[in-house]
C-alpha positions as CSV (number, residue, x, y, z in Angstrom):
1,X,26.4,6.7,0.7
2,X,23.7,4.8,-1.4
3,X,21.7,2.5,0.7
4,X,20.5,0.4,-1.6
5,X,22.1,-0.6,-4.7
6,X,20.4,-2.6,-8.0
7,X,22.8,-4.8,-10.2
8,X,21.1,-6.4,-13.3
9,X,22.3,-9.6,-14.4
10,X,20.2,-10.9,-16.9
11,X,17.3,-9.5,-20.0
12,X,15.2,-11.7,-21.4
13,X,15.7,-12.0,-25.1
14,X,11.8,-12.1,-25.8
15,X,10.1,-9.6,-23.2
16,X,11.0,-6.7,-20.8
17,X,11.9,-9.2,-17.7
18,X,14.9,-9.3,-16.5
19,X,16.7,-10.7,-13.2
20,X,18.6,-8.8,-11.0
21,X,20.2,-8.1,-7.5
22,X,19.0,-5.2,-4.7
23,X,21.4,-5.3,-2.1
24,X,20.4,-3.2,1.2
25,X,22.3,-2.6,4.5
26,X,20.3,-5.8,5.9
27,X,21.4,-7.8,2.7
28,X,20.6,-8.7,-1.0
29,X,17.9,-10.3,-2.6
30,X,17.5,-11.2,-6.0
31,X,15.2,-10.2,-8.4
32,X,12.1,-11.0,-9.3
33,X,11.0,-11.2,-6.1
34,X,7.9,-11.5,-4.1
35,X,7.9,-10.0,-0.2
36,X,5.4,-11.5,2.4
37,X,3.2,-9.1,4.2
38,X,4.2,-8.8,7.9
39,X,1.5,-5.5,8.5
40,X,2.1,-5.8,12.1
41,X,5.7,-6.6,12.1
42,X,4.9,-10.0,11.9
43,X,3.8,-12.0,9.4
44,X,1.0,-13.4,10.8
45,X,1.2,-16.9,12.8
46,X,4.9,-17.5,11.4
47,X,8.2,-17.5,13.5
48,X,10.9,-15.4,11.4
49,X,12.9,-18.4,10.7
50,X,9.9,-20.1,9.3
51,X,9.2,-17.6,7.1
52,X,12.8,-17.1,5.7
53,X,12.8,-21.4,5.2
54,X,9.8,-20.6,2.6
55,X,12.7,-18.6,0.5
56,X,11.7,-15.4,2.0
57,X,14.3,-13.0,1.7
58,X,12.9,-9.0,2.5
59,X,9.4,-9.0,4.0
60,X,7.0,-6.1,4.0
61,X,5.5,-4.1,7.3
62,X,3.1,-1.5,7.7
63,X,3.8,1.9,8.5
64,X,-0.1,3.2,9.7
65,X,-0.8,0.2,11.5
66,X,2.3,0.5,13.7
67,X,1.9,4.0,14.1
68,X,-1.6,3.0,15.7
69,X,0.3,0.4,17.9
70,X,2.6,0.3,18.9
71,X,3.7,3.7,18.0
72,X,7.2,4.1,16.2
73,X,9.1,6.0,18.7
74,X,8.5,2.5,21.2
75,X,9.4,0.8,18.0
76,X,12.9,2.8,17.6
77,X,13.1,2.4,21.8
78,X,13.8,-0.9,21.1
79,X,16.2,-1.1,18.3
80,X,14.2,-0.7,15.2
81,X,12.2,-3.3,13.4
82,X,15.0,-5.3,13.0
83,X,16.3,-6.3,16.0
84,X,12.4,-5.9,17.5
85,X,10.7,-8.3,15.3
86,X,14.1,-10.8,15.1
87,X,14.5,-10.6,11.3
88,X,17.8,-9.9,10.1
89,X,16.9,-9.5,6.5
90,X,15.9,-6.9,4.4
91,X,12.0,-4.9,5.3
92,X,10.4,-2.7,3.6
93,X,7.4,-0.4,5.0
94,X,5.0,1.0,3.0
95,X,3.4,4.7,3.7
96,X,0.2,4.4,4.8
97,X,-1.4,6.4,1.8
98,X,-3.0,2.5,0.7
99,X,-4.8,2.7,4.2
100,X,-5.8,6.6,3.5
101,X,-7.9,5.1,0.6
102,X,-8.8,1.7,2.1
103,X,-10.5,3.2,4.8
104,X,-11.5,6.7,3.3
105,X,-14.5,6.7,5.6
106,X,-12.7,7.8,8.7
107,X,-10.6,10.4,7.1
108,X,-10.3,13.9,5.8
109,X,-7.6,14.5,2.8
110,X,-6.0,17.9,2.2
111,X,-3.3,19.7,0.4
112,X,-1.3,19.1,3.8
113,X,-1.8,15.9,4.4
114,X,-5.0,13.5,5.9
115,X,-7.0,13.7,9.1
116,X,-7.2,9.9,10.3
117,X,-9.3,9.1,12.9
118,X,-7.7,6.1,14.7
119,X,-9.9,2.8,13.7
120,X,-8.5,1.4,16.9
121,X,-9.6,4.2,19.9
122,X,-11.0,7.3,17.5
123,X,-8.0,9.4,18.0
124,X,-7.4,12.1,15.7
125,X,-3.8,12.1,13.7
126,X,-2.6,14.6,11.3
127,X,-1.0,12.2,8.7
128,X,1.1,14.2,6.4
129,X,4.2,13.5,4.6
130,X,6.5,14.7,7.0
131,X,5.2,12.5,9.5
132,X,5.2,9.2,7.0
133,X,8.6,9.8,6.7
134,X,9.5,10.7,10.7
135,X,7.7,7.2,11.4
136,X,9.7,4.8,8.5
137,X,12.9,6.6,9.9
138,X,11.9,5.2,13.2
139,X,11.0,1.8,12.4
140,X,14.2,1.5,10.5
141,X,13.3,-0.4,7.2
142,X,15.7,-0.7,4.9
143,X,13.6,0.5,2.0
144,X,10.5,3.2,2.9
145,X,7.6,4.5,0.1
146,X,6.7,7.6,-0.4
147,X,3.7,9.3,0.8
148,X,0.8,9.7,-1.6
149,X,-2.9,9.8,-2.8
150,X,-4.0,7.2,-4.2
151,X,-7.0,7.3,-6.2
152,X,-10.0,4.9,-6.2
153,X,-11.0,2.7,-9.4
154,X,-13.6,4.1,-11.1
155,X,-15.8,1.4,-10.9
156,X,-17.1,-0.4,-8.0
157,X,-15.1,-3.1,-7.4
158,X,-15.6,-7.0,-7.3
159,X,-15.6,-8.4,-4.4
160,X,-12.6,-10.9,-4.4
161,X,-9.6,-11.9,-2.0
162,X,-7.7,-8.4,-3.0
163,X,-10.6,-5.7,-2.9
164,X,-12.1,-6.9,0.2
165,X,-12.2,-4.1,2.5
166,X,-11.9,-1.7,0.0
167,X,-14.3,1.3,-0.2
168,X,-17.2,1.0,-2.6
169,X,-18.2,3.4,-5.2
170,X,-19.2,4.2,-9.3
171,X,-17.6,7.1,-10.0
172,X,-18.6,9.2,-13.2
173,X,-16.1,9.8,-15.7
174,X,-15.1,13.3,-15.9
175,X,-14.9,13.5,-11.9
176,X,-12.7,10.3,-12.0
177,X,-10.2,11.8,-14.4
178,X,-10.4,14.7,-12.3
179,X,-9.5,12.9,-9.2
180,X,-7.1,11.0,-10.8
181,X,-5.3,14.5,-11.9
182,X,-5.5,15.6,-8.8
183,X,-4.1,12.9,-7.7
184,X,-1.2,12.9,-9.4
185,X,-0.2,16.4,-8.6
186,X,-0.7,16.0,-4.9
187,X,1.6,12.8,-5.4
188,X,3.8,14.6,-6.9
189,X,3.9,17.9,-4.1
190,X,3.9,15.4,-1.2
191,X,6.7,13.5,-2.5
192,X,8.6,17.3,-2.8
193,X,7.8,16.5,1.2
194,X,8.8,13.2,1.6
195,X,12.6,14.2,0.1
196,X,13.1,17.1,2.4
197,X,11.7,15.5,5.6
198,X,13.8,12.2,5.3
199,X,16.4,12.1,7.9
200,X,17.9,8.9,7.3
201,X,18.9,9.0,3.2
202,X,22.3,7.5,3.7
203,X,20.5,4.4,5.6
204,X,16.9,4.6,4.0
205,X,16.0,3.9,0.5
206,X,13.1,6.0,-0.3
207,X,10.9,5.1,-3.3
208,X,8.4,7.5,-5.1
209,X,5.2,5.8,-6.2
210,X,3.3,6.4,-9.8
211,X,-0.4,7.3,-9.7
212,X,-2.8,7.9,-12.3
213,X,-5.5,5.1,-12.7
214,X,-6.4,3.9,-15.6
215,X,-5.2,7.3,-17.6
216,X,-2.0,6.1,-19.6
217,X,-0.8,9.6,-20.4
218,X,-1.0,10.7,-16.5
219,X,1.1,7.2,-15.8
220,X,3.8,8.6,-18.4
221,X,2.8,12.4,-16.8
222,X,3.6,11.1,-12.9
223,X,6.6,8.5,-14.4
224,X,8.6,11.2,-16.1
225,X,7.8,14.2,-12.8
226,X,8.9,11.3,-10.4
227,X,12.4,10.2,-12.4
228,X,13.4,14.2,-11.9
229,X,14.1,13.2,-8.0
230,X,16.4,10.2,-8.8
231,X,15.1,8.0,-5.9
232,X,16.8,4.7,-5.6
233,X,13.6,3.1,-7.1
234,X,9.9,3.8,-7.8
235,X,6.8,2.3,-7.2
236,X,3.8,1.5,-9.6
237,X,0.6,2.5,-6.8
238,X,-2.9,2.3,-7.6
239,X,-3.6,-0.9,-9.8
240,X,-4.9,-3.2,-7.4
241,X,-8.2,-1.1,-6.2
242,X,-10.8,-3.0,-7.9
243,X,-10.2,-2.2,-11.6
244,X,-9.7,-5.7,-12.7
245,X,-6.8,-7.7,-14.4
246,X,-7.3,-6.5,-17.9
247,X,-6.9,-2.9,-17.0
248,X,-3.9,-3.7,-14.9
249,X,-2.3,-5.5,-17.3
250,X,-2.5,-2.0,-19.6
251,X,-1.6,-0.2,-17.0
252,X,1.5,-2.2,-16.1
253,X,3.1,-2.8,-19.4
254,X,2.4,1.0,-20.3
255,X,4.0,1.8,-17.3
256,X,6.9,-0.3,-16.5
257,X,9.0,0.1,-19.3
258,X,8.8,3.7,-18.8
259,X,10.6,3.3,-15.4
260,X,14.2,4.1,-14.8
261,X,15.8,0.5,-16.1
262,X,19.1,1.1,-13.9
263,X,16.5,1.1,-10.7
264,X,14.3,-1.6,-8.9
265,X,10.9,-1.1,-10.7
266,X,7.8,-1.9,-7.5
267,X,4.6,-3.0,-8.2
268,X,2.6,-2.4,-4.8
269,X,-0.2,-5.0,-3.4
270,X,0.1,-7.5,-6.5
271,X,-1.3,-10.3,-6.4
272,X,-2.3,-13.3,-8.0
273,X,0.2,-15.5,-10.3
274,X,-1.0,-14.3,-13.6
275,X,-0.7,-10.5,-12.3
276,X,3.2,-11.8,-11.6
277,X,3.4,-13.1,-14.7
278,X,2.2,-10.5,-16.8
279,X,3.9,-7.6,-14.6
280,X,7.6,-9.4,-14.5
281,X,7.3,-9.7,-18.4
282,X,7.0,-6.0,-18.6
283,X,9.8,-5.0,-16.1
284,X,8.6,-5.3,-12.4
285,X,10.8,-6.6,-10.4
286,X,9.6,-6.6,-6.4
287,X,5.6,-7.7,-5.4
288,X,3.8,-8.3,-2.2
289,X,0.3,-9.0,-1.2
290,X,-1.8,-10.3,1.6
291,X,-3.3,-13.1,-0.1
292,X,-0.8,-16.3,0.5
293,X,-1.4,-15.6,4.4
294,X,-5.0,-14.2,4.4
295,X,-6.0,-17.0,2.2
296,X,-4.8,-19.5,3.9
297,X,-5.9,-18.4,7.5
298,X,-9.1,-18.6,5.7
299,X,-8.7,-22.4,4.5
300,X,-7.4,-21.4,0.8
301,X,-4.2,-22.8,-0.1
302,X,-2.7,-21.9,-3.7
303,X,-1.4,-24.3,-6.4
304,X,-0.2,-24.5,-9.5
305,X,-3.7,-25.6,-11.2
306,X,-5.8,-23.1,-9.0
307,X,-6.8,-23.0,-5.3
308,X,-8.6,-25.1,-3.3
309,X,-10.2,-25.2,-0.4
310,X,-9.5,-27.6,2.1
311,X,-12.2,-27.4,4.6
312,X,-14.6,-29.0,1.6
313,X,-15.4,-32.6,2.8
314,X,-13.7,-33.9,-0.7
315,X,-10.7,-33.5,1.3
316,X,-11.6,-35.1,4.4
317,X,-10.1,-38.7,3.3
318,X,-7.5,-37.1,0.8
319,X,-4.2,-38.5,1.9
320,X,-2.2,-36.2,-0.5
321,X,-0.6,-33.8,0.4
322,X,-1.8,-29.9,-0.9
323,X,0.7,-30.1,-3.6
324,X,2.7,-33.4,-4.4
325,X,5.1,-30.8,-6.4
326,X,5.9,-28.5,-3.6
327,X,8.9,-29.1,-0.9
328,X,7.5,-26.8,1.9
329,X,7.9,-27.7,5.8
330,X,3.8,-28.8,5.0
331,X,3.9,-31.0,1.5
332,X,7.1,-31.7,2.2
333,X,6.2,-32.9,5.7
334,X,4.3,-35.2,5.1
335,X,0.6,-33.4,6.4
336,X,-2.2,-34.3,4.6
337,X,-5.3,-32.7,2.8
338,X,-7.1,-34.9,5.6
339,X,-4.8,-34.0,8.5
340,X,-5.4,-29.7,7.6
341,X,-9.0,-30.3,6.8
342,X,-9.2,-31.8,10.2
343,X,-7.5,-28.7,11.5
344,X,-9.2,-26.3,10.4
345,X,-13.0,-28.6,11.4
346,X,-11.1,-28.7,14.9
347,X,-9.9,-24.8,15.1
348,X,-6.5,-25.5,15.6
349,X,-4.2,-22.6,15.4
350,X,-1.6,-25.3,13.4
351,X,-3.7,-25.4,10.5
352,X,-3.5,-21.6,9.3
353,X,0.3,-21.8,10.5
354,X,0.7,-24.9,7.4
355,X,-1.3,-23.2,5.1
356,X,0.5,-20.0,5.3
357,X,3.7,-22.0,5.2
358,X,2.9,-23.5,1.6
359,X,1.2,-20.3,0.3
360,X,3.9,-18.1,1.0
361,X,6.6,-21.4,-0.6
362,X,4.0,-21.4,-3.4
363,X,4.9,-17.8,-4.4
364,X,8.7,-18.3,-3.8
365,X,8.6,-21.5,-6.2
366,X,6.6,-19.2,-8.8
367,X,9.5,-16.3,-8.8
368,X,12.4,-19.0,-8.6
369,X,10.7,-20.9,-11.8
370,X,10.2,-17.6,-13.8
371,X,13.7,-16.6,-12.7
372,X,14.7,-19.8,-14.5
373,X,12.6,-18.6,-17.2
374,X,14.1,-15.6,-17.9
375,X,17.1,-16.8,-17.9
376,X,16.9,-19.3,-19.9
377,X,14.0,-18.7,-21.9
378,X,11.5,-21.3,-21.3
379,X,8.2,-19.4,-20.6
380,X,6.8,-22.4,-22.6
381,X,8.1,-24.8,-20.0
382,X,6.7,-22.1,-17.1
383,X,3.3,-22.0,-19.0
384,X,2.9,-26.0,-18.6
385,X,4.4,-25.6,-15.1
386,X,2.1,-22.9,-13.3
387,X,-1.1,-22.9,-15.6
388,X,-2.9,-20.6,-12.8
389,X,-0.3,-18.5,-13.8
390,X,-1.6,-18.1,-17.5
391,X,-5.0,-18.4,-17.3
């Protein structure tokens, strides 16, 4: 039995885009589509149903951090992810290799696996693919990644909302092509790994991931090794470590149209509405990133002109709401600028909850209105719609 199957309904007529429909033993969602980021089975500050009233349909959680706490065999104790974390739609958990990278300092990587040391009580784990793939088993997500090693940009990175956090370095060019092959490879071997040590395949959708930076021909090397498996999808990995829009907007259009077209194409950890933009015209089809709820915890909310921030005194008086244009349980509300400026001035716990609200509706209006585009055709209309989105 396939656990996941991928209908495609429509192809743009002037780009790679095209809508479609991944349907999961949790339910369907439709495609292009952007998942929230739920890291510690819950997305932070939101009730389930208030995230699914945003538009919401799969959500994202984090397989390292809930192997820290609470551990997956407590998580499988008590039904699965599921029934734990009351969301009856479709999750998807990630592997933890983004967290081997993003916090390289307390590990060790090997041909076997990595050596994490526990950024919670300094415990020593032996992360290796089997593993990755005994803990998604247990927290029962109805799509699980593939374990693998993802290399860092070559370049330090600029510190923004996506690369903070991220490990710092200049790395020379013929050791960063180095890495990058070797990265690739071990990808490759682990994900050998990852097949053999799933136990749930009939319930499980297992996706491989594509490495190789900023190399094109090790992105077509890794895409055409990885298609061999026939997974039920496959991952783009690596792009969002610092290396800037321009490179991964080569690195995604290179990439994405080499991807099976009969399987959901994943880009992992992206982003901003241009990245959408610019990714969906080349193929992707499934997103998620930390920004609409980190941002907005941190007084950011997005629109379609740009962010702002509301904790700016300009705001103090505003009796708009964030966006006149958007129908979420905040705009649509009736809250003010004023009223979430106050908030936030105050420290009340409601202000992040609206803000995170409207970020994560923000993203769910963006996908609907390019699915309209798409369909239809009117990327002009979408350009004059979401200029952030374009610029």
């Amino acid at each position: 039995m396939n656990p996941l199957q991928f209908e495609i309904h429509h192809k743009s007529t002037s780009c790679n885009a095209r809508i479609g429909t991944v349907t999961t033993p949790h339910g369907t969602f439709d495609t292009p589509r952007f998942m929230p980021v739920g890291t510690q089975a819950t997305v932070k500050g939101l009730l389930p149903n208030m995230v699914a009233e945003t538009g919401a349909k799969i959500i994202l959680a984090n397989t390292y951090h809930l192997m820290l706490r609470p551990g997956s065999p407590l998580v499988a104790k008590m039904g699965g992810l599921h029934k734990w974390m009351k969301w009856d739609k479709p999750i998807l958990t990630d592997s933890g290799g983004f967290q081997v990278f993003s916090l390289s300092k307390l590990n060790k990587i090997s041909e076997q696996g990595v050596m994490l040391r526990s950024h919670i009580d300094g415990r020593l784990i032996n992360f290796t693919p089997e593993y990755a793939m005994q803990i998604q088993n247990q927290l029962g997500a109805d799509i699980i990644m593939a374990f693998d090693d993802c290399p860092p940009a070559q370049q330090q990175p600029e510190h923004n909302n996506t690369t903070q956090g991220l490990p710092k370095h200049n790395i020379q060019p013929d050791l960063y092509e180095k890495r990058v092959e070797q990265s690739c490879q071990r990808t490759l071997r682990w994900l050998e790994r990852c097949v053999a040590g799933h136990g749930r395949p009939s319930e499980q959708a297992l996706f491989g991931i594509i490495q190789g930076g900023t190399h094109l021909d090790r992105r077509s090397w890794c895409v055409e090794q990885l298609k061999q498996f026939d997974l039920p999808g496959y991952a783009i990995g690596g792009v969002a470590v610092g290396e800037g829009y321009e490179e991964l907007k080569r690195v995604v259009e290179h990439t994405a149209p080499l991807m099976p077209a009969d399987k959901p194409r994943y880009l992992m950890g992206v982003g901003y509405e241009r990245d959408i933009v610019t990714a969906v015209r080349a193929g992707v089809d499934m997103f998620d990133c930390v920004l609409p709820t980190r941002n907005a915890r941190n007084a950011n909310a997005f629109t379609p002109t740009g962010q702002i921030r509301v904790v700016n005194a300009k705001f103090r008086e505003d009796a708009s709401p964030i966006d006149p244009c958007c129908d979420c349980a905040a705009c649509g509300g009736g809250y003010s600028r004023s009223y979430i400026h106050h908030l936030f001035k105050a420290k009340e716990m409601l202000g992040p909850i609206l803000l995170s609200v409207h970020n994560i509706r923000h993203f769910q209006r963006l996908l609907l209105d390019i699915r309209v585009a798409i369909k239809e055709n009117s990327w002009t209309k979408l350009r004059s719609d979401w200029p952030i989105a374009f610029n």
